[in-house]
C-alpha positions as CSV (number, residue, x, y, z in Angstrom):
1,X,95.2,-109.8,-9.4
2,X,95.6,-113.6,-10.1
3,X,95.3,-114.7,-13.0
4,X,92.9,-118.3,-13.3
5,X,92.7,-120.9,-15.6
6,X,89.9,-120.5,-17.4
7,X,91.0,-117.0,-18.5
8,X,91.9,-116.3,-22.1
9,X,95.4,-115.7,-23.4
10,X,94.3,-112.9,-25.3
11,X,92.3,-111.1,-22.4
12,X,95.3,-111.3,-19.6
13,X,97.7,-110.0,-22.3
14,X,95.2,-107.3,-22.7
15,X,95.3,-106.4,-19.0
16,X,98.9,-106.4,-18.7
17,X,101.1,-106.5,-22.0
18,X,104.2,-107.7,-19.8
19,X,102.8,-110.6,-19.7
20,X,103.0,-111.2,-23.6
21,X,107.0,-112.3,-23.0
22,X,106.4,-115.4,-20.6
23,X,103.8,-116.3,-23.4
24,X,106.3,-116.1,-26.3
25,X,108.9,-117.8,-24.0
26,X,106.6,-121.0,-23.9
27,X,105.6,-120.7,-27.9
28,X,101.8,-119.4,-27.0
29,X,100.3,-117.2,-29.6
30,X,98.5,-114.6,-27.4
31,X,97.7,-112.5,-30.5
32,X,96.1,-114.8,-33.6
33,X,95.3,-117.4,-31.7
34,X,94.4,-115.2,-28.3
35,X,91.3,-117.0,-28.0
36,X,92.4,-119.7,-26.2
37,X,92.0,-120.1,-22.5
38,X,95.1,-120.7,-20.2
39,X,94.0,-124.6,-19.7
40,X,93.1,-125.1,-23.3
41,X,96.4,-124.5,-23.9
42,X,98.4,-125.7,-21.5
43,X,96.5,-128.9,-22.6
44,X,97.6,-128.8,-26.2
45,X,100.7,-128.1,-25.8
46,X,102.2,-130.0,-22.8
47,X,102.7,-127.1,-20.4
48,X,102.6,-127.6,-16.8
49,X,99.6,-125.0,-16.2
50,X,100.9,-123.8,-12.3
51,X,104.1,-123.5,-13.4
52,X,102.5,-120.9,-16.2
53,X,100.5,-119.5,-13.8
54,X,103.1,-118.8,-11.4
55,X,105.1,-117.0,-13.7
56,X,102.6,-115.1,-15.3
57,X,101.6,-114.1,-11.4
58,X,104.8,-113.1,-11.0
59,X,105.0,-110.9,-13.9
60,X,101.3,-108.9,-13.1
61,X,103.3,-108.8,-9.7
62,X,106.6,-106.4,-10.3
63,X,107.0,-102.8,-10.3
64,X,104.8,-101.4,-13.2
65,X,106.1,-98.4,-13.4
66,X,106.2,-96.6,-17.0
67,X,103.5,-99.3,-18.0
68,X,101.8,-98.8,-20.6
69,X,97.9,-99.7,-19.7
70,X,96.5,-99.5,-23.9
71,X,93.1,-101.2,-22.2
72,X,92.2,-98.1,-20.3
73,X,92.8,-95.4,-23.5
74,X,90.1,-93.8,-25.4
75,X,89.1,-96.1,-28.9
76,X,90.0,-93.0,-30.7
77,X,93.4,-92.4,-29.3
78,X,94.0,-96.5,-29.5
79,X,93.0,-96.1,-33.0
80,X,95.7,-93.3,-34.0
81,X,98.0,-95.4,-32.2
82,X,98.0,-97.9,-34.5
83,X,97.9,-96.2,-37.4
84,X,101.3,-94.3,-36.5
85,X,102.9,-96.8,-34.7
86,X,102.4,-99.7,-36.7
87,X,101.0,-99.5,-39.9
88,X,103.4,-96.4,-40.0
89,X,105.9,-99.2,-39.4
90,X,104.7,-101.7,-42.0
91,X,104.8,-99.2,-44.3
92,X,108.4,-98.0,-44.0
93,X,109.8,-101.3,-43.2
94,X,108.5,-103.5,-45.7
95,X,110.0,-101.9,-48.7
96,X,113.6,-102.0,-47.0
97,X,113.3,-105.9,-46.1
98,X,112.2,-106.7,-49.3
99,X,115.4,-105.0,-50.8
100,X,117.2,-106.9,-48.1
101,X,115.8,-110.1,-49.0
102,X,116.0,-109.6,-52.5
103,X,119.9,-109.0,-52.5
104,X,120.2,-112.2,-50.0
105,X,118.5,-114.3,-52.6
106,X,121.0,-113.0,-55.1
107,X,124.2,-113.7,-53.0
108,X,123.4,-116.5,-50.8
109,X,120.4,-118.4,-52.9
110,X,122.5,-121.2,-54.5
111,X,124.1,-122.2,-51.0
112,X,121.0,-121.5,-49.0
113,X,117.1,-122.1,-51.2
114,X,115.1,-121.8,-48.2
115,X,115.9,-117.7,-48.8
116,X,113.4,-117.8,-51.9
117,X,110.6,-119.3,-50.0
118,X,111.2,-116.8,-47.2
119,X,111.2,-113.9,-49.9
120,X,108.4,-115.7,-51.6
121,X,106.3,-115.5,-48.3
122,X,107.3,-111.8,-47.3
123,X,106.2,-111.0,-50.5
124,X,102.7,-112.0,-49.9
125,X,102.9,-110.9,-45.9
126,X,103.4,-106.9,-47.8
127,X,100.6,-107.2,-50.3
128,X,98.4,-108.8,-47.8
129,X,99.0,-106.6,-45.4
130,X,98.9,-103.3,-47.0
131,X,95.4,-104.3,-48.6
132,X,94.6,-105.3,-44.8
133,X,95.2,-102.0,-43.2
134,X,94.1,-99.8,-46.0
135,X,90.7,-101.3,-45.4
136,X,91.4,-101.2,-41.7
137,X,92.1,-96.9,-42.4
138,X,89.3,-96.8,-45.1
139,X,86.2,-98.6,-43.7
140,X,86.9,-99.8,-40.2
141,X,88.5,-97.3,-38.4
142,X,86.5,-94.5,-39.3
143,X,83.1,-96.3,-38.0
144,X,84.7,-97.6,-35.2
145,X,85.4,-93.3,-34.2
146,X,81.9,-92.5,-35.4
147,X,80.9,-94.8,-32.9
148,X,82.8,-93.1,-30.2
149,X,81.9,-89.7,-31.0
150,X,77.8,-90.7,-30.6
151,X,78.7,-92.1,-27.6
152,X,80.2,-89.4,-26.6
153,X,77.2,-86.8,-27.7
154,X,74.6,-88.9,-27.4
155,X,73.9,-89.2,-31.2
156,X,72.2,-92.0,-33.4
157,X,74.4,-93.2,-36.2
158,X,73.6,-94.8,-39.6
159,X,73.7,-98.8,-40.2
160,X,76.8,-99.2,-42.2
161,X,76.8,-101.4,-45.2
162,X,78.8,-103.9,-44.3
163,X,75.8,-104.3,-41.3
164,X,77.0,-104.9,-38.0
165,X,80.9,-104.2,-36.9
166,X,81.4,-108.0,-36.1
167,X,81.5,-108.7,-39.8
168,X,84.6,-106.6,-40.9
169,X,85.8,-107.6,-37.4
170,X,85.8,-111.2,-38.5
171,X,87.4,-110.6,-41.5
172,X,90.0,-108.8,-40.1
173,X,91.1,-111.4,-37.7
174,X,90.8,-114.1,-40.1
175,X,93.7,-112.1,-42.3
176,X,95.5,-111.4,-39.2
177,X,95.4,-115.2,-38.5
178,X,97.0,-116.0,-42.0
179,X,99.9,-113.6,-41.7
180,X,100.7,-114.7,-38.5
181,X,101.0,-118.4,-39.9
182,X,102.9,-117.1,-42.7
183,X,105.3,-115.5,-39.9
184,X,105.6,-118.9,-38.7
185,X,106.8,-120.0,-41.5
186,X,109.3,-117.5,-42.0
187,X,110.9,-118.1,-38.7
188,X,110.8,-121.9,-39.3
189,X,112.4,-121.7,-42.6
190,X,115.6,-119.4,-41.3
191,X,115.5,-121.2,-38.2
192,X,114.4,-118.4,-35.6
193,X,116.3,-116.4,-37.6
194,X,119.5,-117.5,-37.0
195,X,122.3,-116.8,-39.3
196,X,124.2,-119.6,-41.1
197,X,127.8,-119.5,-40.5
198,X,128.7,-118.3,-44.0
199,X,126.3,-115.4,-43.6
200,X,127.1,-111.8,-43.9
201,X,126.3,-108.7,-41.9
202,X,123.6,-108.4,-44.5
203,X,122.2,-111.7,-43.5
204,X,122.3,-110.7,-40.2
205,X,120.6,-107.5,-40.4
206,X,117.8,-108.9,-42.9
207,X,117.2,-111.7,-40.6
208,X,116.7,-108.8,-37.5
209,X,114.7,-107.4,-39.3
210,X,112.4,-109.9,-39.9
211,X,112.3,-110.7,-35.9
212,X,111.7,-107.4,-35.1
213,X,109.1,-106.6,-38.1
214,X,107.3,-110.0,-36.5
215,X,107.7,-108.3,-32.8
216,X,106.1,-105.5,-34.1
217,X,102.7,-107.5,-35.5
218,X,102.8,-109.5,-32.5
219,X,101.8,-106.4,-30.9
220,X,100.5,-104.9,-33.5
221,X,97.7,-107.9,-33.6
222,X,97.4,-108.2,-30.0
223,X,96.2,-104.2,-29.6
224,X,93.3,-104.9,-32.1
225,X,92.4,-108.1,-31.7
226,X,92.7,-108.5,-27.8
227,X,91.5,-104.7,-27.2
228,X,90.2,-102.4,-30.0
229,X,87.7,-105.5,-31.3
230,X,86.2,-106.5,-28.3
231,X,85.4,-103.0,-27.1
232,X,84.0,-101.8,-30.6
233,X,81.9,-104.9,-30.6
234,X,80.7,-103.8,-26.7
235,X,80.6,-100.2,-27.8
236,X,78.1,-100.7,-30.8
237,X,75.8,-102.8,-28.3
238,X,75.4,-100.2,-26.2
239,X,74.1,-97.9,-29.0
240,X,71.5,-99.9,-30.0
């Protein structure tokens, strides 16, 4: 399979997630901004596009064995997926960072102020985001499995609501896109989370956990937005 250049970031990362490090290696967002189609990119942001294309051949190339293929599973089992991998994770994670970061601010805020903005912003990434995927568990998810189950028996299901899937779709990309710029931010502000000389092994492990927390969105984002989305937006079409 080769990829071409008129095919979008999101929709290659979707076929094969290995492909989602040559991305972050170059600074492409295949998750928020997954939209974006390998020239449209490569245009805005300098990148030689057959040198990208090479290595992202390359990658589709190698031995995929123990891959992971999340494009080929059921919506339902994609669904419970995310809901006990990641938002499991959000929810255990954030209130230990924000203990971190609170601690950091009061040992290391007089030598180092950027750690108040970056607590200021991970504040708001925890509200957001627990609003974000209770609405996600509340109203989302469970039409987006009603929707498989009629497929599956050949049933006629309600209009919801909110009207058409697309709409809570939208607004659940659009706050997906605004904690990712936050995360951008974050990593600006400690410098790719680097720790200052002076730092401690608390520094160090808050500012791990801060990459790791944004690994874990980065994927996190990419399984809805690049997979679960599109096929509930297919999936309702086809029922009615």
């Amino acid at each position: 399979m080769n990829i071409a250049e008129n095919q979008t970031v999101g929709s290659i990362v979707a076929q094969d997630y290995r492909t989602a490090s040559v991305f972050q290696k170059n600074g492409i967002d295949f998750c928020c901004k997954g939209g974006q189609t390998i020239d449209e990119v490569c245009t805005k942001k300098g990148i030689d596009k057959s040198s990208l294309l090479a290595s992202i051949n390359h990658t589709i190339s190698m031995d995929n064995s123990g891959f992971i293929d999340y494009n080929m599973w059921p919506l339902e089992n994609l669904i419970t997926y995310i809901e006990e991998k990641h938002h499991a994770y959000v929810v255990t994670q954030t209130p230990v960072l924000l203990q971190f970061l609170n601690k950091l601010c009061k040992v290391h805020g007089e030598r180092h102020p950027e750690l108040f903005e970056i607590n200021a912003e991970f504040n708001h990434v925890a509200e957001e985001l627990a609003a974000h995927m209770n609405k996600e568990e509340v109203i989302l998810f469970p039409f987006i499995r009603k929707m498989a189950n009629a497929k599956t028996n050949n049933d006629q299901i309600l209009s919801p609501g909110f009207g058409t899937v697309q709409n809570p779709i939208t607004m659940m990309k659009n706050e997906h896109e605004v904690e990712g710029d936050r995360f951008v931010k974050i990593a600006e502000l400690s410098n790719n989370y680097q720790t200052p000389a002076d730092g401690c092994t608390t520094y160090r492990v808050a500012y791990q956990m801060l990459k790791d927390f944004e690994d874990d969105l980065h994927k996190h984002i990419h399984l809805e937005n690049n997979i679960l989305f599109p096929k509930s937006i297919e999936l309702e079409s086809t029922l009615a």
